[in-house]
C-alpha positions as CSV (number, residue, x, y, z in Angstrom):
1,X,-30.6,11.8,15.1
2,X,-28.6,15.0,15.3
3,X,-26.7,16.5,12.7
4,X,-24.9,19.8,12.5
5,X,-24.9,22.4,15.5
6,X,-24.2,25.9,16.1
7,X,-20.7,26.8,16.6
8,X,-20.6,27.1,19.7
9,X,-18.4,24.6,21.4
10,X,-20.6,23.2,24.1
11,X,-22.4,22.3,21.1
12,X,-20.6,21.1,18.7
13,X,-18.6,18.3,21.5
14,X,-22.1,17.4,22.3
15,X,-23.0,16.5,18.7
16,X,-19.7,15.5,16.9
17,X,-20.2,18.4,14.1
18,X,-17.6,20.8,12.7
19,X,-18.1,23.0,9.8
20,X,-16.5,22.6,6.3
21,X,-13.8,25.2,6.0
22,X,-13.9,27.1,2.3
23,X,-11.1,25.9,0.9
24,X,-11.9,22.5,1.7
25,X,-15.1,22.5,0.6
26,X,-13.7,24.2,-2.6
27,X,-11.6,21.1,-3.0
28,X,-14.7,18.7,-2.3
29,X,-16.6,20.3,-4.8
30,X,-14.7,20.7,-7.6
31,X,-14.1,16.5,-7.3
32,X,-17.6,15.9,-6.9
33,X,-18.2,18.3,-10.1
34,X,-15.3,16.5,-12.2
35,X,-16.5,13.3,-11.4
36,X,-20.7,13.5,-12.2
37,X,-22.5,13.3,-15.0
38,X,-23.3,16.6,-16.3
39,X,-24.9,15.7,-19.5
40,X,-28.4,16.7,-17.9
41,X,-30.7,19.0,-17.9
42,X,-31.4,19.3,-14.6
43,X,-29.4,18.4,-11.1
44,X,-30.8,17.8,-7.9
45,X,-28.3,18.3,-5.4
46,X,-28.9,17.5,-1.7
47,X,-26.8,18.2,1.2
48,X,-27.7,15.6,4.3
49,X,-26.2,17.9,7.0
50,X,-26.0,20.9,5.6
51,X,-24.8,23.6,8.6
52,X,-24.4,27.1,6.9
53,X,-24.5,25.7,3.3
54,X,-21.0,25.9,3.2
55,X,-20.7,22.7,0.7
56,X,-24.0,23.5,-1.4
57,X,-22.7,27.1,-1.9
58,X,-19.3,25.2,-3.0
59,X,-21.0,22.7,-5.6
60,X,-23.3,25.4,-7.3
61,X,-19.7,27.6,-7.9
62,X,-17.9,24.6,-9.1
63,X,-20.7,23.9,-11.3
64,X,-20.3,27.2,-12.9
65,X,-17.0,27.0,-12.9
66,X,-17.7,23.6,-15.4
67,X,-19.7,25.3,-17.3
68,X,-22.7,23.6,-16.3
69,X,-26.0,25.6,-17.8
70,X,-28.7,23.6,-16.5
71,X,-31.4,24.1,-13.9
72,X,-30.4,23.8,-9.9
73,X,-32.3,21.9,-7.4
74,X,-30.6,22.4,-3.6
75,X,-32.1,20.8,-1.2
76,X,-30.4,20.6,2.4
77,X,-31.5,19.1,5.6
78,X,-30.1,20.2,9.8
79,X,-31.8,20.1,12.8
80,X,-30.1,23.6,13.9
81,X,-32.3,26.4,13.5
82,X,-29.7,28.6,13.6
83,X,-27.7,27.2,10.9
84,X,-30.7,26.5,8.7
85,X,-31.7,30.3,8.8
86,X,-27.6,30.8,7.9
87,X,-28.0,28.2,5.1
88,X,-31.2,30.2,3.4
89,X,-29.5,33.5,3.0
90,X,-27.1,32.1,1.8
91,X,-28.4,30.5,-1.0
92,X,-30.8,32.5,-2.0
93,X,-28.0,35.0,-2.7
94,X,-27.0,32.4,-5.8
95,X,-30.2,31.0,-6.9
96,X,-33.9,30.8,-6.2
97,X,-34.5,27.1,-6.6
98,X,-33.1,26.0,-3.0
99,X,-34.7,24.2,-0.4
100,X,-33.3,24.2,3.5
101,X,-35.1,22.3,5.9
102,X,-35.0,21.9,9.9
103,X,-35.2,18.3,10.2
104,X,-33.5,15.2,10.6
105,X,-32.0,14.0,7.3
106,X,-31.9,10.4,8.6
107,X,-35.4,10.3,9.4
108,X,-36.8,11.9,5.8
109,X,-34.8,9.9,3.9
110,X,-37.3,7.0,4.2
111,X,-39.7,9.6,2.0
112,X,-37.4,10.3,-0.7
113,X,-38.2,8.4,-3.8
114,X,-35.5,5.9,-4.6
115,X,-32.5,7.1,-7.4
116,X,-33.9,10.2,-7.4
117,X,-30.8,12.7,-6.3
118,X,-27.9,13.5,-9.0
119,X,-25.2,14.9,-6.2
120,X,-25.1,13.8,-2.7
121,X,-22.1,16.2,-1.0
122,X,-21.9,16.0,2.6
123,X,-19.7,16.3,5.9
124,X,-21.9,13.8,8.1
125,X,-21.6,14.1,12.2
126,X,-18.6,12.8,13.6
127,X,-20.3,11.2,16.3
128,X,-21.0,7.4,17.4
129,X,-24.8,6.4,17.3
130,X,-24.0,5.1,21.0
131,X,-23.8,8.9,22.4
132,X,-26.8,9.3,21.0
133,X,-28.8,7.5,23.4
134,X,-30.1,3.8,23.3
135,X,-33.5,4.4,22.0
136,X,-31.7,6.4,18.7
137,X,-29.3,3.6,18.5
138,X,-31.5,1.4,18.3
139,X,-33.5,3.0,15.5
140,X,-30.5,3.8,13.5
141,X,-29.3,0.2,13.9
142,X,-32.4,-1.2,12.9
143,X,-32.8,1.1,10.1
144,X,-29.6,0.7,8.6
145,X,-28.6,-3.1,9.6
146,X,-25.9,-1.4,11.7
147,X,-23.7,-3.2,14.4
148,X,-21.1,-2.8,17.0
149,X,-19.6,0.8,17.4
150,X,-20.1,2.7,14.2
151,X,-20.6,6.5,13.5
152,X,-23.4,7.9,11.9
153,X,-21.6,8.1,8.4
154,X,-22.4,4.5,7.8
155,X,-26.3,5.1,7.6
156,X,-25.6,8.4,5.5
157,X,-23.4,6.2,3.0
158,X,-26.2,4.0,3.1
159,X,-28.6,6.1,2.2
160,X,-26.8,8.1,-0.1
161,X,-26.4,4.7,-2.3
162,X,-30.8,4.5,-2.0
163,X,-31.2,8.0,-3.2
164,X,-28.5,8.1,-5.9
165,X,-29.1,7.9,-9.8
166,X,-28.3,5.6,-11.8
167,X,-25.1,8.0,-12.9
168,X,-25.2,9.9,-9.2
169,X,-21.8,10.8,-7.2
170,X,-21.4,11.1,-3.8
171,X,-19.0,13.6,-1.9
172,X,-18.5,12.4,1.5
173,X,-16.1,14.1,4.0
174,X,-15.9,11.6,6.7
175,X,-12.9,10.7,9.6
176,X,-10.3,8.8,8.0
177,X,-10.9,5.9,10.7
178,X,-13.3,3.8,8.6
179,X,-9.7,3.3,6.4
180,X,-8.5,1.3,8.6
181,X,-9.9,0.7,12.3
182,X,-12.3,-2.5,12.8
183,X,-14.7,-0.1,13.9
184,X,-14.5,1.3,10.5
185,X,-15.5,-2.4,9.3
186,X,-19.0,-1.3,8.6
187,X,-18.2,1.7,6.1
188,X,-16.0,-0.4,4.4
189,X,-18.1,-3.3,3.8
190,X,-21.1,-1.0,2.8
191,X,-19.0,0.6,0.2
192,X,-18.0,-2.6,-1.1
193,X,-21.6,-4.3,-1.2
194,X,-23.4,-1.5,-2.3
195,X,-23.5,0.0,-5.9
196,X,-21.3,2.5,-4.4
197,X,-18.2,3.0,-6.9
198,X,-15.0,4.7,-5.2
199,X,-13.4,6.9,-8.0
200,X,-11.1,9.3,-5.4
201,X,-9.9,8.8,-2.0
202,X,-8.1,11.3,0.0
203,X,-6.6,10.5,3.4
204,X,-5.8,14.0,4.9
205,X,-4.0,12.5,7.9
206,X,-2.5,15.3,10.5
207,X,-3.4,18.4,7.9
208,X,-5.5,20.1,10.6
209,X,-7.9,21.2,8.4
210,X,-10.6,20.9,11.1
211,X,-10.0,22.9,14.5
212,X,-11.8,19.6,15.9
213,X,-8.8,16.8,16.8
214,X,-10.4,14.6,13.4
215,X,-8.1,13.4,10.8
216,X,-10.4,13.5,7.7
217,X,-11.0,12.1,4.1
218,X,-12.4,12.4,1.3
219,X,-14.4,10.0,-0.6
220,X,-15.6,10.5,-4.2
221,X,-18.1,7.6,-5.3
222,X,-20.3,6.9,-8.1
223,X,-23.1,4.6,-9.0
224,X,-21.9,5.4,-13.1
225,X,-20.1,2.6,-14.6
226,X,-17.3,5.0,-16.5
227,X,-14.9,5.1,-13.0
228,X,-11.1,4.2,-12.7
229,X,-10.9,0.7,-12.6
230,X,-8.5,1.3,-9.8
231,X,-9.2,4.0,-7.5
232,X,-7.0,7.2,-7.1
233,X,-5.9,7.1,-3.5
234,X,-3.8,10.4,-2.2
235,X,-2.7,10.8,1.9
236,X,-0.9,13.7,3.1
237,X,0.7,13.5,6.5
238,X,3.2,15.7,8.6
239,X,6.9,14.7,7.8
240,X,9.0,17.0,10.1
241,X,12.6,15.4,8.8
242,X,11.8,16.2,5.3
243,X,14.9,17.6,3.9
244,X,12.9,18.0,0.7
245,X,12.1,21.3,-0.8
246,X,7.9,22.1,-1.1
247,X,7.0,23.9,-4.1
248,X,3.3,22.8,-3.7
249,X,0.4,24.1,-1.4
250,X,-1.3,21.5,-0.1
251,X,-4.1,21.4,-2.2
252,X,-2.1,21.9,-5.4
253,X,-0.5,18.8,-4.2
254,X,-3.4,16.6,-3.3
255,X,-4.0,17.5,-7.4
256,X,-0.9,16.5,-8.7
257,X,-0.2,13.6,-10.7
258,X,2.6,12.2,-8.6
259,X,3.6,12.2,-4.8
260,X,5.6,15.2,-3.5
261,X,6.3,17.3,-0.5
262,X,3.4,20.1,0.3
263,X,3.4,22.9,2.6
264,X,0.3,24.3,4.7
265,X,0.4,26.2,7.2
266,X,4.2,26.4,7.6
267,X,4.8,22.9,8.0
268,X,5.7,20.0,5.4
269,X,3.6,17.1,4.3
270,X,4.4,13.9,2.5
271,X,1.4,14.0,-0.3
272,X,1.5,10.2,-1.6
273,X,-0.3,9.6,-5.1
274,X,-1.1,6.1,-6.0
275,X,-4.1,3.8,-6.1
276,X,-7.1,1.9,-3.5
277,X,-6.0,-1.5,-2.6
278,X,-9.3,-2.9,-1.5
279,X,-8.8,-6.7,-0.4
280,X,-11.9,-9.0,-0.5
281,X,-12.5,-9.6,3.3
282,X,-13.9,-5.9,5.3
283,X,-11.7,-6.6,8.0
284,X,-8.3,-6.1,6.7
285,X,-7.4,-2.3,6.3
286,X,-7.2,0.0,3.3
287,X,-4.0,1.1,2.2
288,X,-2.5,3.0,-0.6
289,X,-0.5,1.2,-3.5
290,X,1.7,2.2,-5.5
291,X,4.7,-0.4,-7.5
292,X,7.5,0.6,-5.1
293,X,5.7,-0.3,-1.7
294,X,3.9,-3.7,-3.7
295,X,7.3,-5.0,-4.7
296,X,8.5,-4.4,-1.2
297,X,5.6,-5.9,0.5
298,X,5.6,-8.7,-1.6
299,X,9.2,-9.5,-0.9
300,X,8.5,-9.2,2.7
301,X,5.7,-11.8,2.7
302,X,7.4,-13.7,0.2
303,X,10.1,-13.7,3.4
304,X,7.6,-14.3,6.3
305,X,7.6,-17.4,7.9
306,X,5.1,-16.3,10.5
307,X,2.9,-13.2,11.4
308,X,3.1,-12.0,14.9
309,X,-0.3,-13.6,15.8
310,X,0.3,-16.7,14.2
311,X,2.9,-16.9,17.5
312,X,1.2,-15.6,20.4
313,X,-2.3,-13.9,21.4
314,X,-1.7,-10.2,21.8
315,X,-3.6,-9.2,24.9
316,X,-4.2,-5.6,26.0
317,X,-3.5,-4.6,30.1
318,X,-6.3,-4.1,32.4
319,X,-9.0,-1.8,32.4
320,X,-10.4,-0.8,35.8
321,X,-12.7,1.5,34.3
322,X,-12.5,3.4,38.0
323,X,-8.9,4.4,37.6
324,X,-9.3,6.8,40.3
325,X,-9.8,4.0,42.8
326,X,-7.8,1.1,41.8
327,X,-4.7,3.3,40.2
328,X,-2.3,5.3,42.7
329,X,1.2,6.5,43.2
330,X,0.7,7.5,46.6
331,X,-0.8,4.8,48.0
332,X,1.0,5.2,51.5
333,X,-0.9,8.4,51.9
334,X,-4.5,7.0,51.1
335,X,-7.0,6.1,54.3
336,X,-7.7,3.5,54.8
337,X,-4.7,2.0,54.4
338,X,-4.9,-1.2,51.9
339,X,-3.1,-4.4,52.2
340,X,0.8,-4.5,50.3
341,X,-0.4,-7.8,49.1
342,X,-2.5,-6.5,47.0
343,X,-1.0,-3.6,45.0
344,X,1.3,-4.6,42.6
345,X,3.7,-2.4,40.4
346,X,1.9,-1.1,37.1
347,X,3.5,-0.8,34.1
348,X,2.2,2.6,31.9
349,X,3.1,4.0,28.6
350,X,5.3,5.9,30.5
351,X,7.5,3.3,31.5
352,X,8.1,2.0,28.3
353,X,11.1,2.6,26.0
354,X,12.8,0.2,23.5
355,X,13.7,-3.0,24.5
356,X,13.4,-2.3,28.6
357,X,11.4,-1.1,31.2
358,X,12.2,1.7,33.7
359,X,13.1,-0.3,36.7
360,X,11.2,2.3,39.1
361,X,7.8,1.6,38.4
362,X,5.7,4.3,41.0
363,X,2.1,3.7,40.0
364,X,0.5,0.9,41.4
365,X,-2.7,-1.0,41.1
366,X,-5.3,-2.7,43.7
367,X,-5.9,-5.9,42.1
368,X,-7.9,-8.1,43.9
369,X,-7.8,-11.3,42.0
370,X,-6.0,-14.8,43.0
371,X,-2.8,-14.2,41.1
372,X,-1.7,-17.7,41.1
373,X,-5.1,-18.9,39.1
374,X,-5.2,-19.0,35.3
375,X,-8.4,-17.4,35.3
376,X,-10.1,-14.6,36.6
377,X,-10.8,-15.8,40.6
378,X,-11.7,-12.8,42.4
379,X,-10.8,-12.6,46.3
380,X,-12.7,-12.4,49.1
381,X,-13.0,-8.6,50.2
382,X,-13.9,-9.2,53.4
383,X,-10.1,-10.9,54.2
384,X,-9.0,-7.9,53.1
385,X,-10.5,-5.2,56.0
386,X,-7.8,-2.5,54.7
387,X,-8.8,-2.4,51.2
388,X,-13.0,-3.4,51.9
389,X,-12.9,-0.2,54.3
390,X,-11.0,2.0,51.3
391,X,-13.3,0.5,48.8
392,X,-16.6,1.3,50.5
393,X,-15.8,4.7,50.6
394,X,-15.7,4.4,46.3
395,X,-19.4,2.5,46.7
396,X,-21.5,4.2,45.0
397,X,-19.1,4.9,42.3
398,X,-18.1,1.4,42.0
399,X,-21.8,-0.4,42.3
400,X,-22.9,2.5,39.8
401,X,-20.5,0.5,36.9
402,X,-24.2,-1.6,36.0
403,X,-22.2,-3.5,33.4
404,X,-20.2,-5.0,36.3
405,X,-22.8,-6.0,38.1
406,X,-25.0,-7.2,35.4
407,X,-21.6,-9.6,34.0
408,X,-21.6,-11.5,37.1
409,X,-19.3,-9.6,39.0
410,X,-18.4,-8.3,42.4
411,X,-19.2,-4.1,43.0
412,X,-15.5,-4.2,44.0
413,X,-13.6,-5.9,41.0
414,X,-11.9,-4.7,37.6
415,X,-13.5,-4.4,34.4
416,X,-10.6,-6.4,32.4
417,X,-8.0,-7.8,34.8
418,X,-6.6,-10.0,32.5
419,X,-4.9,-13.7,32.7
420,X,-3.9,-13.2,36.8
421,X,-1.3,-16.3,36.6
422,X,0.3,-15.0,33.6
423,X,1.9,-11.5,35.0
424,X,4.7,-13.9,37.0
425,X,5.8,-15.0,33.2
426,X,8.3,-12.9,31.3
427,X,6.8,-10.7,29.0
428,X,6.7,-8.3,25.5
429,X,4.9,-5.1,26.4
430,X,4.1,-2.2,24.3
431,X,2.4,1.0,24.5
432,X,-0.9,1.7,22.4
433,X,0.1,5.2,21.1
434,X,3.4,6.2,20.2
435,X,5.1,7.9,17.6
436,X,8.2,5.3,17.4
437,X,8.3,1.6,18.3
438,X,8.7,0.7,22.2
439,X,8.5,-2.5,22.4
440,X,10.0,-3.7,25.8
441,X,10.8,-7.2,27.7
442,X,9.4,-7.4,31.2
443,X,10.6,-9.6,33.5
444,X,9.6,-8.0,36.9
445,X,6.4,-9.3,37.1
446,X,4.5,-6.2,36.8
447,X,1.0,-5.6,36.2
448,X,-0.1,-4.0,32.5
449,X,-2.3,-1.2,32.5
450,X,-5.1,-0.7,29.9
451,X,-3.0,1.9,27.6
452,X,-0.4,-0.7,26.8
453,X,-0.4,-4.1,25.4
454,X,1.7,-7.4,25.9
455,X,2.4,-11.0,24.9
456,X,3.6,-13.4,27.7
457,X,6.7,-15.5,26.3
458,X,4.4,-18.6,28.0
459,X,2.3,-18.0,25.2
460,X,4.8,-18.1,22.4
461,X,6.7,-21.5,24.1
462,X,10.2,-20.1,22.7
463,X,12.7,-17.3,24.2
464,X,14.5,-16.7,20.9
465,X,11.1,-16.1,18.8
466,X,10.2,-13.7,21.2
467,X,13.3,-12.1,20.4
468,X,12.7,-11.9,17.0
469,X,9.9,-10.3,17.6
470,X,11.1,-7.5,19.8
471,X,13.9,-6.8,16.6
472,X,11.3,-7.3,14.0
473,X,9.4,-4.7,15.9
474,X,11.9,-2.1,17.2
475,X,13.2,-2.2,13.7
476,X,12.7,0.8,10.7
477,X,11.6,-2.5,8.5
478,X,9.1,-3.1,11.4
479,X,7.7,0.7,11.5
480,X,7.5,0.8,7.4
481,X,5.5,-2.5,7.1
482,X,2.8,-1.1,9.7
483,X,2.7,2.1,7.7
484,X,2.3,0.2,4.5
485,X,0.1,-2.2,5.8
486,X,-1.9,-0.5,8.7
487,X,-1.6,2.8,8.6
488,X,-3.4,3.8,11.7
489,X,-1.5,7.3,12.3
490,X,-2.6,9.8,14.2
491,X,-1.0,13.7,14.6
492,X,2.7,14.7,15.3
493,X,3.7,11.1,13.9
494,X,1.5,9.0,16.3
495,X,0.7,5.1,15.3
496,X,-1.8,2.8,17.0
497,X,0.1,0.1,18.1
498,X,-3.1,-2.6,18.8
499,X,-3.3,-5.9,18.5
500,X,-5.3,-5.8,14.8
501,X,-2.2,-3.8,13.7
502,X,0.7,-6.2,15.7
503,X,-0.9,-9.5,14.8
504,X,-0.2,-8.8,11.0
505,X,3.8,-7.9,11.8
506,X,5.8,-10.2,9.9
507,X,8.7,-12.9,11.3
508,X,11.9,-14.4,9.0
509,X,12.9,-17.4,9.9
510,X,14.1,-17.8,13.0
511,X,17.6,-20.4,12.3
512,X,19.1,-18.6,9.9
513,X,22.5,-17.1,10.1
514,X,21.3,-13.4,10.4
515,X,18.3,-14.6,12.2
516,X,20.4,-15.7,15.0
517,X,23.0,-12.4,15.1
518,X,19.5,-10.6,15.6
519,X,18.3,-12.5,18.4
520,X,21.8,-12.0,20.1
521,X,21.8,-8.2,19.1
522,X,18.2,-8.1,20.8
523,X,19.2,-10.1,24.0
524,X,22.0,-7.3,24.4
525,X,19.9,-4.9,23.8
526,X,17.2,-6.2,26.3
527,X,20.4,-6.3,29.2
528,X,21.2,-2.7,28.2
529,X,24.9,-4.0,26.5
530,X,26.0,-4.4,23.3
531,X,28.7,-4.9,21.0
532,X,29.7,-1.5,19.5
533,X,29.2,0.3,23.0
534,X,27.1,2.7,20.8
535,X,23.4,2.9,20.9
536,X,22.9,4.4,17.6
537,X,25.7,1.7,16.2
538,X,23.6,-1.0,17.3
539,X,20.4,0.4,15.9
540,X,22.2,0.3,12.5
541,X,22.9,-3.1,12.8
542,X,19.3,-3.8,14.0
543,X,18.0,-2.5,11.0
544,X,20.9,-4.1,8.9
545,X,20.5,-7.5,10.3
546,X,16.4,-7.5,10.0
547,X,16.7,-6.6,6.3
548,X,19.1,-9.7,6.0
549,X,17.1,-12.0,7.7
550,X,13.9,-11.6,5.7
551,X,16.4,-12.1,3.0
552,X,17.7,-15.4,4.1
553,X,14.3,-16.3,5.0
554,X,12.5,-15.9,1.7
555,X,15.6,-18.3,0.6
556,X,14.4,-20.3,3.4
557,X,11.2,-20.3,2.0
558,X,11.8,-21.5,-1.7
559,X,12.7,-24.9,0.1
560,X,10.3,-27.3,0.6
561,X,8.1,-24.8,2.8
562,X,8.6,-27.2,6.1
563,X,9.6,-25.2,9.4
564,X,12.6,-25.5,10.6
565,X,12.4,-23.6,13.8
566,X,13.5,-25.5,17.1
567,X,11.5,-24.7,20.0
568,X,12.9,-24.0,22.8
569,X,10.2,-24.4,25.5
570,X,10.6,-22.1,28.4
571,X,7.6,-22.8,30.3
C-alpha cells in the first residue's frame, strides 16, 4: 500500500505522491490548529504519509504559534526510507518526543487503539488502489468496504474517523475530484456517514500549488460537536478577464471574510467565500453557496420544465481502446489496404465548434459492426480480406485486450462501439473537455469518438427541443449553471462536459414566445446565417433570449404544472 516516494520523478508517477510545499503546509496547519481542541495536556499528532515531515514540522510551529504549552507526541508513518531518514532529522531538530516509522500507514492502522490520536494532518497518495495491483486492491477494498474506482484517500479518511478523539480534527489535503466526480462518490458518502464533521473546505482549483497536474483541497473536519453548522467553503480559480484590481495574495485571500480577486504567482484568481452545500444523496456534487448564486438557482429551477436527461440519454463516442489500429487519417497509405465500407468519417474534439461541425472530417475509424442494426452486431472478418489481413498484423496487440475476450467478443472488435443504427440519425455532439461550450448538430452521419459525447435527436422524438438544448447549452446562462451546479473545472478554464454534468442542464418551456425566437435563433445558427449578419450580435441575443425564456417559463410553470409542449416526432 504505497505512500510517499522520493522526489525523484520516476517515482513519484509511479506512486501518485507529491510533497506539501511550505507555505501550503503553513496554511494547513494553522486551520487544523484553529480548529482542535487545545484544552489538553497532551496531543498526539500523527502524520499517515508523512514524506520529509513537511506537515508535522508545520503543526508543531502553528501550535506554538497558538500558544499551545503542552506535551508533543509525533508520530509519522512512509514506506520511503529515504524520506523517513529526512523526516527524523527533521524533527528532532524541534522536539525529542517524535516517532517516524518505515511502514505502511494503512496496514498499522489496524493496531492503533481506537479514538486515540488528537490531530490527524495528512497529504494522502494521489493514486487509485487499481495501479496498485489487484492483490492490494483487493485488501484495501476489503478493508475499507471500498468500491468502484476510488483513490487511496477514501481508506485514510476512513481511518482517520477510527483513530480520532472524541474532540480530534483531521487535516486532509486531498485532489479536489471527490467534490464533485462520481468517482469521488465514496469520499463523500464516508464523510457524510461517518462522525466526521466538515468545519473548512478549500477548493484550490488551477492555483498550481503542486508541480504535479492535481487541483487540490483542503478539508478541515472534526469529530467535536462545537463546528459551524454550515461549513465554510472557499475555491480559488484562474480568471484571466478579471478587470479587477488584487490587493490580496492568495493565501491572505483564502483567509478573508469575503470573496475577492487574489494574485499568485503573477496571475489573478477569483477567491469565492461562502458555505458547503451538502445534499442528502452522495451522488450529486458539492458546490459552494452563497445568497446570490441560491436565489439564481432557485429561479432557474423554479423555470425548468425539464433537465437535459429527463429528454434524451447522453451517450459518450466509442472507445477502441487500440486507437492506433482502428483510428487513422492516412488510411490510403496503410497495407493492407482495408475495405472503404468500413471506415467511416470520425468526429473528434477537434472538429467541434458551436453549433456546427467542420465539414472536412480527415480522421477515420475501422468499424466493423452492422451499421444498420440497433445493437452491437459485429461483422464477419473473414468477408472483409482487406481489413482481416491489416488486423492480423495488430494480433497480438488486439487478442492481448483480455477484457475483450473475456466479455464475449471477437479479438478484432471495439471496446464501446456504441448504438451502430443510430450514427445515420441527426445528432447533438459535444466535446468532453473544453474551456467554452461546443455543442454542435451533426447531420453527416459521422461516427463519435470516445473524447466527445452526443445525443441522437431519435432519442429526444422532437427537432425543436433539441434546439433548445443546443441554445440552453451554448448559452453564458448554460456555462454559469454548470459552474454553480457542477463545477468540474480543470486548468486554463477547462470544464468536463460529461454526461453526469449535461443530464442536470436545465430546459424552459419549449412554446413560449421567447422559447420559440431561440429555437429559430439556434436553427440559424446551426445553417451558419442569422439575423444581425454578426456573430457576436447573435450571441447577445442568444444569451438575451435564454434569460427570457426561463423567465416566461417559470410563468409557465405557476399554471397548473401540465406540459404543454407539442411533439414534433421526427423519427
Amino acid at each position: 500500500m504505497p505512500q510517499k516516494t522520493n522526489r525523484a520523478a520516476t517515482s513519484v508517477k509511479v506512486h501518485g505522491q507529491h510533497y506539501t510545499p511550505p507555505k501550503l503546509a503553513e496554511f494547513l496547519a494553522n486551520h487544523v490548529v484553529a480548529a482542535a481542541d487545545l484544552d489538553r495536556s497532551e496531543l498526539t499528532i500523527i502524520d499517515p504519509a508523512c514524506g520529509d515531515g513537511e506537515l508535522l514540522v508545520a503543526v508543531v510551529h502553528s501550535l506554538k504559534n497558538a500558544g499551545y504549552l503542552g506535551i508533543l507526541k509525533l508520530i509519522g508513518y512512509d514506506i520511503d526510507a529515504a524520506a523517513v531518514e529526512q523526516a527524523r532529522a527533521r524533527l528532532h531538530n524541534i522536539t525529542r518526543n517524535a516517532q517516524v516509522i518505515q511502514g505502511d500507514f494503512l496496514l498499522h492502522q489496524r493496531n492503533l487503539p481506537t479514538h486515540s490520536v488528537d490531530i490527524i494532518i495528512t497529504n494522502p497518495p494521489y493514486v487509485r488502489t487499481q495501479n496498485l495491483g489487484h492483490e492490494t486492491a483487493q485488501l484495501l477494498a476489503e478493508e475499507f468496504h471500498l468500491t468502484g474506482r476510488v483513490d487511496l484517500t477514501h481508506p485514510f479518511v476512513t481511518a482517520s474517523s477510527r483513530l480520532l478523539t472524541a474532540h480530534g480534527t483531521l487535516g486532509l489535503l486531498c485532489s479536489n475530484r471527490f467534490l464533485t466526480t462520481l468517482a469521488g462518490e465514496n469520499i463523500r458518502r464516508t464523510f457524510m456517514a461517518s462522525d466526521l464533521n466538515i468545519a473548512e473546505l478549500y477548493d484550490l482549483g488551477d492555483t498550481k500549488l503542486f508541480q504535479a497536474a492535481v487541483l487540490p483541497a483542503i478539508v478541515i473536519a472534526t469529530r467535536t460537536t462545537l463546528r459551524r453548522e454550515t461549513p465554510r467553503f472557499v475555491s480559488a480559480y484562474h480568471t484571466p478577464t478579471s478587470t479587477s484590481t488584487a490587493n490580496l495574495g492568495l493565501f491572505d485571500a483564502l483567509n478573508a471574510p469575503t470573496s475577492s480577486i487574489a494574485v499568485h504567482n503573477g496571475k489573478l484568481y477569483d477567491v469565492r467565500v461562502g458555505t458547503l452545500r451538502m445534499p442528502d444523496d452522495t451522488k450529486t456534487p458539492w458546490r459552494i453557496s452563497d445568497p446570490t448564486a441560491d436565489e439564481w438557482l432557485a429561479t432557474i429551477n423554479a423555470a425548468t420544465w425539464r433537465s437535459f436527461g429527463d429528454v434524451a440519454k447522453i451517450r459518450v463516442g466509442i472507445k477502441t481502446t487500440a486507437d492506433n489500429v482502428f483510428l487513422a487519417d492516412d488510411w490510403e497509405h496503410r497495407a493492407p489496404s482495408v475495405e472503404a465500407d468500413l471506415l467511416h468519417p470520425l468526429i473528434t474534439q477537434h472538429n467541434i465548434t458551436p453549433w456546427t461541425i467542420s465539414p472536412h472530417l480527415t480522421m477515420r475509424v475501422l468499424y466493423p459492426y452492422d451499421l444498420t442494426s440497433e445493437k452491437r452486431r459485429v461483422l464477419n472478418i473473414d468477408d472483409w480480406p482487406g481489413a482481416k489481413s491489416y488486423l492480423l498484423q495488430h494480433y497480438d496487440q488486439l487478442s492481448g485486450r483480455t477484457y475483450v475476450v473475456k466479455s464475449g467478443r471477437e479479438w478484432y472488435e471495439i471496446w464501446v462501439p456504441q448504438r451502430p443504427a443510430l450514427w445515420a440519425a441527426p445528432k447533438i455532439v459535444f466535446p468532453d473537455i473544453s474551456d467554452t461550450p461546443r455543442f454542435a448538430l451533426d447531420t453527416s452521419g459521422a461516427i463519435v469518438n470516445g473524447n466527445c459525447y452526443w445525443i441522437s435527436l431519435a432519442d429526444i422524438g422532437n427537432e425543436d427541443i433539441a434546439y433548445l438544448m443546443l441554445a440552453v447549452a451554448n448559452s453564458s446562462l448554460g456555462v454559469r449553471y454548470y459552474d454553480e451546479v457542477c463545477g468540474n473545472r480543470l486548468y486554463s478554464g477547462k470544464r468536463r462536459w460529461i454526461t453526469q454534468y449535461i443530464n442536470r442542464l436545465p430546459l424552459p418551456y419549449s412554446d413560449t414566445d421567447a422559447s420559440r425566437e431561440l429555437i429559430a435563433l439556434a436553427k440559424q445558427l446551426v445553417a451558419g446565417r442569422n439575423a444581425t449578419g454578426n456573430r457576436d450580435d447573435a450571441v447577445g441575443r442568444l444569451d438575451e433570449l435564454v434569460e427570457r425564456a426561463f423567465t416566461e417559463s417559470s410563468k409557465q410553470n405557476e399554471l397548473d404544472g401540465e406540459d404543454t409542449t407539442a411533439p414534433l416526432m421526427l423519427f
